[in-house]
C-alpha positions in Angstrom: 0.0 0.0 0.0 1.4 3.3 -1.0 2.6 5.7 1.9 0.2 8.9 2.0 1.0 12.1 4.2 -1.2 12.8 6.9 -2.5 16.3 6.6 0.1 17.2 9.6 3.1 16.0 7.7 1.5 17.8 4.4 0.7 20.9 6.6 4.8 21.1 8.3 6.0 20.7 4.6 4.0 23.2 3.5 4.9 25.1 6.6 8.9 24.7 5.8 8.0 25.0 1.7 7.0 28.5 2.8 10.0 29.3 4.8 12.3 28.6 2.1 10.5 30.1 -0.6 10.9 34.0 1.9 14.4 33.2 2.4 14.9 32.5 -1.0 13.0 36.0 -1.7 15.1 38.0 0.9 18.0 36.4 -0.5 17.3 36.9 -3.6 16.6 41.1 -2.6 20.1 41.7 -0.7 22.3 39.4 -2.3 21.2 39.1 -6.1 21.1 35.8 -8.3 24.8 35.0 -7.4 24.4 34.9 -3.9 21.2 33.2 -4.0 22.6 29.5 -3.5 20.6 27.1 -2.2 23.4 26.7 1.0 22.7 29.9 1.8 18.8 29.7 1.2 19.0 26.8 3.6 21.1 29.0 6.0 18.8 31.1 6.3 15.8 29.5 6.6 17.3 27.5 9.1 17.0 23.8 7.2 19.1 21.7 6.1 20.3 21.7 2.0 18.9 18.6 1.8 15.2 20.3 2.6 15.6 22.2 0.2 16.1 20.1 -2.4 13.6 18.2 -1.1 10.9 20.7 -2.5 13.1 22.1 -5.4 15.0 19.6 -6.8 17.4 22.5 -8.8 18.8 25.7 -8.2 17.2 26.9 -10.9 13.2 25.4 -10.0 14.1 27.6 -6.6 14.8 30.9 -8.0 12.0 30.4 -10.9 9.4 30.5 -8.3 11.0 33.4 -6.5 11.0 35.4 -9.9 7.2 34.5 -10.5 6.1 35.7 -7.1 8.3 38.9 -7.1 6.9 39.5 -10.7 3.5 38.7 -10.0 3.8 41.3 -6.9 5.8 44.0 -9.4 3.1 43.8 -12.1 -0.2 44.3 -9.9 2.0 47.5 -8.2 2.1 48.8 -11.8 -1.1 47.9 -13.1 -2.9 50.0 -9.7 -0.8 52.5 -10.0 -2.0 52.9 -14.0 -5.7 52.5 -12.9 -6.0 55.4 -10.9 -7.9 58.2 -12.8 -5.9 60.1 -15.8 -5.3 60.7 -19.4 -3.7 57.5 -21.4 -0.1 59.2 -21.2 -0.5 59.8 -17.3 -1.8 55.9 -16.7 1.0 54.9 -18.7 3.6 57.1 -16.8 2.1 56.1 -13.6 3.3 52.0 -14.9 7.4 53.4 -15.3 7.6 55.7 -12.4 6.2 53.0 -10.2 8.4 50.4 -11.1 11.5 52.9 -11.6 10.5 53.8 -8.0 10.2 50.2 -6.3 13.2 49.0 -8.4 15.2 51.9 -6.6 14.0 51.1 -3.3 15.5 47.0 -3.9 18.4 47.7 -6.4 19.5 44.0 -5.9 16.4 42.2 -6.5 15.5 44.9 -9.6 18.6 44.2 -11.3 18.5 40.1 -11.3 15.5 40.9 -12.6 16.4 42.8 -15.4 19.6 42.7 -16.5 22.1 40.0 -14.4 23.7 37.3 -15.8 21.3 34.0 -14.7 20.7 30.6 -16.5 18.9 30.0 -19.4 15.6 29.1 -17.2 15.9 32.3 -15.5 16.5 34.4 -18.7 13.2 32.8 -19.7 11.1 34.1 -17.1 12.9 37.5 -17.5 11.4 37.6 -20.3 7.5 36.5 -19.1 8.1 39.8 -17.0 8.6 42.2 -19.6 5.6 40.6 -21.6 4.0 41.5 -18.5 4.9 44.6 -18.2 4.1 45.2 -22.0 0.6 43.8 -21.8 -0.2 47.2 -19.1 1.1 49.8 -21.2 -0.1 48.2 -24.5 -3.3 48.8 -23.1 -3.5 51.9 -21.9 -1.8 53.3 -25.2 -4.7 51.4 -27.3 -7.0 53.2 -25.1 -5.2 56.5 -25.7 -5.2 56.3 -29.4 -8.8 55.1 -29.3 -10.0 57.9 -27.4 -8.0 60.6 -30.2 -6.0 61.1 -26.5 -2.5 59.9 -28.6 -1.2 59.7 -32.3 -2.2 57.0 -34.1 0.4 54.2 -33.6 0.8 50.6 -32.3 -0.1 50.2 -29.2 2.0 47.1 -28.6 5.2 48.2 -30.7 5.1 51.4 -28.4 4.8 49.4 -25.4 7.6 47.3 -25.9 10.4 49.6 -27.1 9.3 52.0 -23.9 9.6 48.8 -21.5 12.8 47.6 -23.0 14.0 51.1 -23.0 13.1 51.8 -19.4 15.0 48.7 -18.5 18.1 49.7 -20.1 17.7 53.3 -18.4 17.3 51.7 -15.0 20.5 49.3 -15.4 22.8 52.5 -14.5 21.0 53.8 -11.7 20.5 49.9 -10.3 24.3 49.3 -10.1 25.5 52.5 -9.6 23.1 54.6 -7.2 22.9 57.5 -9.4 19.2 58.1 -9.7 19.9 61.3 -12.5 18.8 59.1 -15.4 15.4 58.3 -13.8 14.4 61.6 -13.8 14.6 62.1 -17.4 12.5 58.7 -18.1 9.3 60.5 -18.1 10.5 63.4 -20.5 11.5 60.3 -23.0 8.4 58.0 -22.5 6.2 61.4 -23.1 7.8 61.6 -26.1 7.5 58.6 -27.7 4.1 58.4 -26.7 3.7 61.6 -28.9 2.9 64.2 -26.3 3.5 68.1 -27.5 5.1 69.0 -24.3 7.1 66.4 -22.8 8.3 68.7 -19.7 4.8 69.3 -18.6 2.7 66.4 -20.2 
């Protein structure tokens, strides 16, 4: 007869699944992908490697799940941020100042996301989050040019040169602490949105 977990075993390993999964996270936030091994995961969750392993058999199946919650938790920051009331080009402002603001305040975390060397797995999922990202803006520049609010142009093309471009723009800032290249971000996304004044939009 096969062995089945009793619903207190399943509910500890859930319990300790949990644990690893905000250390992973925190690691993640101070330390980047580098320093998020699984030793020091385990470390600091207070298991042993072998736990670990135990609920994510790689490296890799660790830090994947990290990236999809952190992501998840990035894009619904940006997406109520764009929601609040406003013209198109203000919703779609709101989307880059809110992440160029929360990537500043975790400059570790924002750069494995965006720009540090990781595995191929990893690169992968980078890429799910700028898809993400995309999807917001695209839709608030549809509405825009829908509504006669912004030049006639495609919504998704737009949307994905401004959330590459944003990324690059951030890189600097992330590794170096010099925020001066932020500021400028909403002049440029103004303008390639098509706005007439792009110091006062």
């Amino acid at each position: 007869m096969p062995y089945r977990r009793t619903p207190k075993v399943q509910e500890r390993l859930d319990a300790q699944r949990a644990t690893i999964v905000a250390a992973a996270t925190e690691q993640l936030a101070e330390h980047g992908y580098s320093g998020c091994s699984v030793s020091a995961v385990a470390e600091r969750a207070g298991v042993a490697v072998g736990s670990v392993y135990q609920h994510f058999p790689t490296k890799a199946d660790l830090v994947v799940h990290v990236f999809r919650q952190v992501v998840t938790r990035e894009v619904d920051a940006v997406r109520a941020a764009s929601a609040r009331p406003g013209e198109p080009a203000e919703r779609v402002l709101a989307v880059f100042e809110t992440f160029a603001q929360r990537a500043l305040k975790a400059p570790r975390q924002a750069y494995a996301l965006l720009a540090e060397p990781v595995d191929a797995r990893i690169d992968a999922e980078r890429l799910e989050f700028r898809r993400a990202f995309t999807d917001v803006v695209a839709e608030h520049v549809a509405a825009g040019v829908k509504a006669g609010a912004l030049p006639p142009q495609d919504g998704r093309l737009t949307a994905a040169a401004l959330v590459g471009a944003a990324a690059e723009v951030l890189i600097g800032p992330l590794t170096s602490g010099n925020a001066g290249d932020v500021a400028e971000l909403r002049t440029f996304v103004v303008r390639a949105l098509g706005g007439s004044d792009a110091r006062h939009a």
